[in-house]
C-alpha positions in Angstrom: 0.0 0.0 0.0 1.1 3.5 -0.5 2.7 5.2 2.3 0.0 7.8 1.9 -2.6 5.7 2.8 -1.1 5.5 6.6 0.2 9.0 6.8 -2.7 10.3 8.9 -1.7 7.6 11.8 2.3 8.8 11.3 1.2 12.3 11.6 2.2 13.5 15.7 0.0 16.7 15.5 -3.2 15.0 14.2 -5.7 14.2 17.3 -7.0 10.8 18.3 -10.7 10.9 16.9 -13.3 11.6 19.3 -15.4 8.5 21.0 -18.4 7.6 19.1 -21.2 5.5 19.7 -21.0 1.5 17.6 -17.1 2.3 17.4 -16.6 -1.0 18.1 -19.9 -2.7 16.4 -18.5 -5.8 14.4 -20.4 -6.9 11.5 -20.2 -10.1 9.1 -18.7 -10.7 6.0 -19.2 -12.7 3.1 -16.3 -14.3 2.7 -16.4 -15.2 6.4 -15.7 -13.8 10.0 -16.5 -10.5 11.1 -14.8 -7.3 11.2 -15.5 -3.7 13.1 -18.0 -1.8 11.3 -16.3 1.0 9.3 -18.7 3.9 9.3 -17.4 5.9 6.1 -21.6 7.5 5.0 -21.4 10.1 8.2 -22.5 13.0 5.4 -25.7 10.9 5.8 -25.8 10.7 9.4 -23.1 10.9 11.6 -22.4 8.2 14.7 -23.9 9.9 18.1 -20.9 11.4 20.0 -20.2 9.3 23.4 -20.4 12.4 25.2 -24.0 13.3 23.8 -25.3 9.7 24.3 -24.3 9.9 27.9 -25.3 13.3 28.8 -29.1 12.3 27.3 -28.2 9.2 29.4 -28.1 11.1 32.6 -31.2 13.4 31.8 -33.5 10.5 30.7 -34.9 9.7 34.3 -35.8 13.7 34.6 -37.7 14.2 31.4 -40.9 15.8 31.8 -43.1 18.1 29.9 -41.8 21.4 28.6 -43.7 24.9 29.1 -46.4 22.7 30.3 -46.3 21.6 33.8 -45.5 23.1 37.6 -43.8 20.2 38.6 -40.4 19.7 39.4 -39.6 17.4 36.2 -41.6 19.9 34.2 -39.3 22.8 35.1 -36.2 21.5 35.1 -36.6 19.8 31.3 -37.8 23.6 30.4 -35.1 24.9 31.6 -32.9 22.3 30.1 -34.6 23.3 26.7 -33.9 27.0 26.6 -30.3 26.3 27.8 -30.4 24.7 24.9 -31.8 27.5 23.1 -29.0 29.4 23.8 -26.1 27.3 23.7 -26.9 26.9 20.1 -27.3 30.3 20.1 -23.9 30.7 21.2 -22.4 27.8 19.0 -23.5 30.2 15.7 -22.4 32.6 17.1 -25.2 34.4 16.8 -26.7 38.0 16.7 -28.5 40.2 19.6 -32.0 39.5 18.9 -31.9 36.3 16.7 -33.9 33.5 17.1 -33.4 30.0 17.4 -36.0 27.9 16.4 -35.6 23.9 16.9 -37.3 21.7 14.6 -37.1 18.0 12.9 -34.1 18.5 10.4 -32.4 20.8 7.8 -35.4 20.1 5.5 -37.9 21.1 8.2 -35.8 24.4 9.2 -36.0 25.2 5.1 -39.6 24.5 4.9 -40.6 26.9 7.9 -38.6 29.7 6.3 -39.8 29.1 2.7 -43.3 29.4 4.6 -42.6 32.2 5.9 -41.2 34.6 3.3 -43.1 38.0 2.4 -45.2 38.7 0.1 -43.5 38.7 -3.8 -40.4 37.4 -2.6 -37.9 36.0 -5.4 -35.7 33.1 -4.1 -32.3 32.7 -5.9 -30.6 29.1 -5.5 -27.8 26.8 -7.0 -28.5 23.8 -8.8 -26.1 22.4 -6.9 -28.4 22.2 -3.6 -29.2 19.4 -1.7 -33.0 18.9 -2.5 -33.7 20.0 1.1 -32.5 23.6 0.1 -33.2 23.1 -3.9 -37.5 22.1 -3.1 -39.5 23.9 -1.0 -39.2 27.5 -2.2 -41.2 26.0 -5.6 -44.5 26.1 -3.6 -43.4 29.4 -1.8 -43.5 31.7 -5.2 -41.1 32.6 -7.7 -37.7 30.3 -7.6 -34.3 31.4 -10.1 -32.5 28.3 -10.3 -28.9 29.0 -11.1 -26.2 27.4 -13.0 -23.7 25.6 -11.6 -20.6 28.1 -11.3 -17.1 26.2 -11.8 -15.5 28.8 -10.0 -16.2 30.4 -6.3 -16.1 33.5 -8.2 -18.1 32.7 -11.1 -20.8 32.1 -7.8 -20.3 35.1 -6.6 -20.8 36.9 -10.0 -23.8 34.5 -11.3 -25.4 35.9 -8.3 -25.4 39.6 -8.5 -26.1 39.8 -11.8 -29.3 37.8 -11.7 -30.4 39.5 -8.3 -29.9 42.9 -10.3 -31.7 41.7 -13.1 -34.7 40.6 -10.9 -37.4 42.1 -12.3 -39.6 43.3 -9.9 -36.9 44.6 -8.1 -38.8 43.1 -4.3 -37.9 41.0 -1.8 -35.6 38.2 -2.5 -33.7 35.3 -0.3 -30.3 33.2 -1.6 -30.2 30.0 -0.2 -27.3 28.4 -0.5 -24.9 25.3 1.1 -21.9 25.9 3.2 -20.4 22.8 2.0 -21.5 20.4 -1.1 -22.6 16.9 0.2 -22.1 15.5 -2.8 -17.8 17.0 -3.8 -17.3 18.5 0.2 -16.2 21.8 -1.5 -16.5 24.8 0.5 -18.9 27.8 -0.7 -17.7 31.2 -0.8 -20.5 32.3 1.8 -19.2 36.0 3.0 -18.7 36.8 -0.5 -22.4 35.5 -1.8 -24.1 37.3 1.7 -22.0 40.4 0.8 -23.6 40.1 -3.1 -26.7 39.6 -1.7 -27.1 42.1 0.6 -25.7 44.9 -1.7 -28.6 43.8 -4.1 -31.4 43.9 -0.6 -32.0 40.7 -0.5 -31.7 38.0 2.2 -29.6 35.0 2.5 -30.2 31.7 4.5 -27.3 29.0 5.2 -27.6 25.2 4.5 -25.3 24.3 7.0 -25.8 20.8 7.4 -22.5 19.6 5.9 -21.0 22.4 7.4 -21.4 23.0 10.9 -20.1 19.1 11.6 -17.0 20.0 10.1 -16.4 23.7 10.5 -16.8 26.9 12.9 -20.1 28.8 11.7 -20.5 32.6 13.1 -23.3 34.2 11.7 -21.9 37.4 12.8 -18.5 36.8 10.8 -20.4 35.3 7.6 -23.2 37.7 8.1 -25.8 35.2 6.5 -29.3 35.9 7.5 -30.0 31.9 9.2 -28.2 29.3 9.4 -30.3 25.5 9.0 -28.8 22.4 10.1 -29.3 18.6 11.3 -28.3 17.2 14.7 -28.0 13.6 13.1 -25.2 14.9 11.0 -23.6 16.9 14.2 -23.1 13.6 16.1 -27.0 14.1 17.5 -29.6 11.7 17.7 -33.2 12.1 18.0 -34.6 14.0 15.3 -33.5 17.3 16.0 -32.9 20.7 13.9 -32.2 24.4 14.0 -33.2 27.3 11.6 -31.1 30.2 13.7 -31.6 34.3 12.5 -33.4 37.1 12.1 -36.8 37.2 13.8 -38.7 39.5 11.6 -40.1 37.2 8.7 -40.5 34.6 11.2 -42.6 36.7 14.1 -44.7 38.3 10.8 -45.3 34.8 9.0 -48.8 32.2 10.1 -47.1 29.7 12.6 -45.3 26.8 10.8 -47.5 24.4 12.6 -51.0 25.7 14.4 -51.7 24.2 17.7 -50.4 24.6 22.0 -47.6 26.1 22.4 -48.0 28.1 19.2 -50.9 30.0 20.8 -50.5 32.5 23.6 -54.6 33.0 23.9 -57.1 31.2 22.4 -60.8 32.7 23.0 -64.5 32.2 21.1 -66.1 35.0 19.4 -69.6 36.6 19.9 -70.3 34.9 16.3 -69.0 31.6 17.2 -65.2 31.7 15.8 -62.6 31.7 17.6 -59.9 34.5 17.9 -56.4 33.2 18.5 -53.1 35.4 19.5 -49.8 33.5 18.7 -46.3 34.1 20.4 -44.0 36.6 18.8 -40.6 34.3 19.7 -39.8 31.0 18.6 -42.6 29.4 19.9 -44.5 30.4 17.6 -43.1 28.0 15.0 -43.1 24.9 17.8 -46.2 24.0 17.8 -46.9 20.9 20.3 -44.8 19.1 22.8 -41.3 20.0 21.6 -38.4 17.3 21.4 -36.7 18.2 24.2 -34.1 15.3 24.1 -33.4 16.0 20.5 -32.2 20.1 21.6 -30.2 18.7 24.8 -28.7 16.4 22.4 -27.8 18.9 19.5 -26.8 21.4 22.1 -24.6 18.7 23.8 -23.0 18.0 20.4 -22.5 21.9 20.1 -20.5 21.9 23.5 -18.4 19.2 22.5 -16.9 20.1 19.5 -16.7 23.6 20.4 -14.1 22.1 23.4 -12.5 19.7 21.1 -11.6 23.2 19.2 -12.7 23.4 15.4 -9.1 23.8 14.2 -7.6 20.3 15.6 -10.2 18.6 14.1 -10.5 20.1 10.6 -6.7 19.9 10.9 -7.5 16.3 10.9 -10.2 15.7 8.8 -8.0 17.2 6.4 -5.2 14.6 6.5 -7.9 11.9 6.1 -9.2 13.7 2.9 -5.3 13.6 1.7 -5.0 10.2 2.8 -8.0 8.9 0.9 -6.6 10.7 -2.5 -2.9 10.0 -2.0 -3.7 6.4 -1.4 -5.9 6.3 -4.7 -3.6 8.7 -6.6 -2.4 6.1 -8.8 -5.2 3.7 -8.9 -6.8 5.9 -12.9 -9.9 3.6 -13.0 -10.7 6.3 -9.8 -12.5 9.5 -10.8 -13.3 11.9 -8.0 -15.9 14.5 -8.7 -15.2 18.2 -8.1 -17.2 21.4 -9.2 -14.7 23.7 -8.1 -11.4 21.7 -8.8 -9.4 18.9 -7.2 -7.4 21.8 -4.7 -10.7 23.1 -3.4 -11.1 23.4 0.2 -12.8 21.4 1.4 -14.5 19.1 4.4 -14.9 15.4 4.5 -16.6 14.5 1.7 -15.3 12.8 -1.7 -17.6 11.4 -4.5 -16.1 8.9 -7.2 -16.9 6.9 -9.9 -14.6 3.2 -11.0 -14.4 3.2 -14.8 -15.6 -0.3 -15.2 -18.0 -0.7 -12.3 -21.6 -0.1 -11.6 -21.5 2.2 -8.3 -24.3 0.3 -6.5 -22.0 -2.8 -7.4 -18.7 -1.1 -5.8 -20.4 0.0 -3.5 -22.2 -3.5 -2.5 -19.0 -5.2 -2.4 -17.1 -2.5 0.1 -19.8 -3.2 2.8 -19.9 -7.5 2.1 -16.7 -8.1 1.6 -15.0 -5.0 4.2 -17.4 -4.1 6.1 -17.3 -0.4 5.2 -20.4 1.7 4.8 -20.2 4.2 2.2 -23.5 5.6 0.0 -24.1 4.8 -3.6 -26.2 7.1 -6.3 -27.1 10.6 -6.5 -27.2 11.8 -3.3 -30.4 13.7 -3.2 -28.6 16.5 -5.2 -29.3 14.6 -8.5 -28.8 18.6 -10.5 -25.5 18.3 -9.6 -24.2 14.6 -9.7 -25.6 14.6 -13.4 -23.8 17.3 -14.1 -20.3 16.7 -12.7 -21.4 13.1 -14.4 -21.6 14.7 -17.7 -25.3 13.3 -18.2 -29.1 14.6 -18.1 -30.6 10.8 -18.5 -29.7 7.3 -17.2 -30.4 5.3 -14.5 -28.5 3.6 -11.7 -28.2 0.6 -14.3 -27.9 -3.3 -13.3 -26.1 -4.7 -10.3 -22.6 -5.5 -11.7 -23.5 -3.9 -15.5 -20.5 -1.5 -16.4 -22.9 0.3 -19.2 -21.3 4.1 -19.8 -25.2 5.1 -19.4 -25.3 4.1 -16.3 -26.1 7.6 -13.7 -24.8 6.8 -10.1 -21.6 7.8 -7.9 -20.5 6.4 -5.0 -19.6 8.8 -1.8 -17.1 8.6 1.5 -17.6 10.7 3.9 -16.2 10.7 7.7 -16.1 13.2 10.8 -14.6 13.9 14.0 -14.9 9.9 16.0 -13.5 8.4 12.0 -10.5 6.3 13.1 -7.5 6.5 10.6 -7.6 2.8 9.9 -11.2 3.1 8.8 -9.9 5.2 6.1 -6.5 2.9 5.3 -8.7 -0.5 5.2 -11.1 1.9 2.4 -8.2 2.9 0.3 -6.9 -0.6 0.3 -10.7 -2.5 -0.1 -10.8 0.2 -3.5 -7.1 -1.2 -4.9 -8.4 -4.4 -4.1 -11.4 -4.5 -5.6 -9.8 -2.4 -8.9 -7.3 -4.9 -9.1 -8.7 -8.3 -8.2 -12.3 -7.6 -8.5 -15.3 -8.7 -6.5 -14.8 -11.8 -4.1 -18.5 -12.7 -4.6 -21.2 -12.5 -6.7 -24.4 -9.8 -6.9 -27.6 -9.2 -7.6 -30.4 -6.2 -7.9 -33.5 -6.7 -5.5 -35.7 -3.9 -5.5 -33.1 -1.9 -7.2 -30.7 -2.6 -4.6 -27.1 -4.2 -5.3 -27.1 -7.4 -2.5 -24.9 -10.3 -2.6 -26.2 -13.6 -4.2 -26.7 -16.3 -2.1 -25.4 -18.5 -5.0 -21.4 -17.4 -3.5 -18.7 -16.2 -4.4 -17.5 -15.1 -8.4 
């Protein structure tokens, strides 16, 4: 093996990884035995942080009802969930006066904010978007869906001329990702909030691939919200944040209508009823809130702000290097890149084999090495057909090389990703280049699986 594949483990000044929940979860293989599951999909969802798992842990036996109850339980998990409140606050670093809003996911957090823009407003976004940020503006009113730029600064300028050319010249939000989850590339964010605010309009923050990986200050990127997922910051349960200004939020129909929306609900002379909603974040929580899933996100917040953001892009980085210096010479190993193989960026790498189906590769990493990885388009299909070179195809047969067929395979790791997760990958990818599949495959339900017929 190249001596690139073990240089992250050589490397004095790269941290241990943090302690994650299954680290040591062994799973079978075809070929026989077991091995320790390697959990390479974490731009998916990310392993629960020991640390989060054990602080939920100790709150478990005092959960109670939140802003609903006098008793002691009662109190103390409401005061446990606006701690949380703020800490996230604090995390994004955000501004005097800015809300933070939990909900169920990224997608939720962009839902509630395409429900809640003004009247007329114009949203700009990427094609590149994950669908979470590229969908639900299309039932919120007019939607520009820009090209994909090949340049940071072909963003930038795609942007400002097609928020000056808006025609009516109204409100108008740019949604756009902090990181790709389909290449890992960084977005220029200060530069696009800086274009978009010089044309009035808004900007809101995918952060999911982001915030895992990276330090996010509102303040510093000056981005109107920030949304994000706490099952890919190392978060169980569910959870989510849309964090920003309060205005459109406190002047938009709650999200959800029900308790805890509602701050008086009274019956009219006529029969109707007359309802006054909360001005703060409550107003877009309607019901019994998740208060595990905000300890736990705010938990996850507190750990990696300790663990310090530097160490551990420092060493996310050497794992990304790793992964491409041990593949360097393997040429039947395409990465995918909008922006250009010396982009920043997090971990995140998509590929393609010349000679393999991706569902197939990607079948025979997890049967035959026990590594997780994701195969297909990611839920950013725009984009992977474009860095694909195609607009049609399917994901094609189990084991059928055909040029047509449309799928990409992705690694992805975090903080807790132990360097010989990412040395047994590089070596399972030479392997399988070289030697090919130990066993044989077939599609069920358009799934690659292994064939209980054996091995090739």
């Amino acid at each position: 093996m190249p001596a690139a594949a073990t240089a992250v483990a050589a490397e004095p000044s790269v941290r241990a990884p943090l302690p994650v929940l299954g680290r040591d979860v062994a799973v079978p293989l075809v070929t026989g035995g077991e091995v320790t599951y390697a959990a390479l999909d974490q731009a998916a969802s990310a392993p629960a942080l020991q640390r989060v798992w054990d602080d939920v842990a100790a709150y478990a036996p005092y959960y109670g009802s939140v802003h609903r109850g006098a008793g002691y339980l009662s109190q103390l998990s409401t005061d446990l969930f606006e701690n949380a409140r703020r800490t996230v606050a604090d995390f994004l670093d955000c501004r005097d006066g800015d809300e933070v809003v939990f909900t169920r996911s990224t997608t939720d957090s962009l839902n509630l904010l395409a429900a809640a823009l003004p009247d007329g407003c114009e949203v700009f976004v990427f094609e590149t978007e994950h669908h979470a940020a590229l969908l639900p503006w299309r039932r919120a009113g007019r939607v520009t869906f820009l090209d994909a730029p090949d340049s940071p600064a072909q963003a930038v300028a795609a942007l400002e001329r097609a928020l000056a050319d808006r025609d009516p010249y109204g409100p108008a939000l740019v949604c756009v990702t902090g990181a790709s989850n389909v290449t890992g590339e960084l977005w220029p964010v200060r530069e696009l909030a800086a274009a978009a605010h010089a044309h009035g309009a808004r900007i809101v923050l995918d952060a999911a691939q982001l915030v895992p990986h990276r330090a996010v200050s509102v303040r510093e990127l000056d981005v109107d919200w920030v949304a994000f997922s706490g099952h890919k910051l190392y978060a169980p349960f569910g959870s989510g944040v849309l964090a920003g200004r309060a205005d459109w939020l406190r002047e938009a129909e709650p999200y959800l209508a029900g308790g805890g929306a509602s701050r008086t609900v009274v019956r009219r002379a006529d029969g109707g009823v007359d309802v006054r909603w909360h001005e703060t974040a409550a107003r877009h929580e309607a019901g019994s809130p998740n208060v595990i899933g905000a300890y736990a996100v705010a938990s996850a917040c507190k750990a990696l702000t300790e663990a310090g953001f530097e160490a551990l892009a420092a060493r996310e980085d050497a794992l990304v290097h790793a992964v491409r210096e041990g593949l360097a010479d393997v040429p039947e190993v395409r990465f995918l890149s909008l922006f250009g193989d010396d982009a920043p960026r997090v971990g995140v790498l998509s590929f393609v084999v010349d000679g393999w189906n991706s569902s197939h590769f990607a079948a025979a990493l997890s049967a035959e090495y026990g590594i997780g990885v994701r195969d297909g388009l990611f839920c950013a299909h725009p984009l992977v057909r474009r860095l694909l070179g195609g607009e049609t195809g399917g994901a094609g047969e189990c084991g059928a090389p055909e040029a047509g067929a449309l799928n990409a395979i992705r690694v992805s790791f975090g903080a807790g990703t132990p360097e010989e997760h990412v040395a047994r990958f590089v070596r399972a990818v030479r392997e399988l280049v070289r030697d090919g599949a130990r066993w044989t495959y077939r599609t069920v339900d358009g799934r690659c699986v292994p064939d209980a017929s054996g091995r090739a």
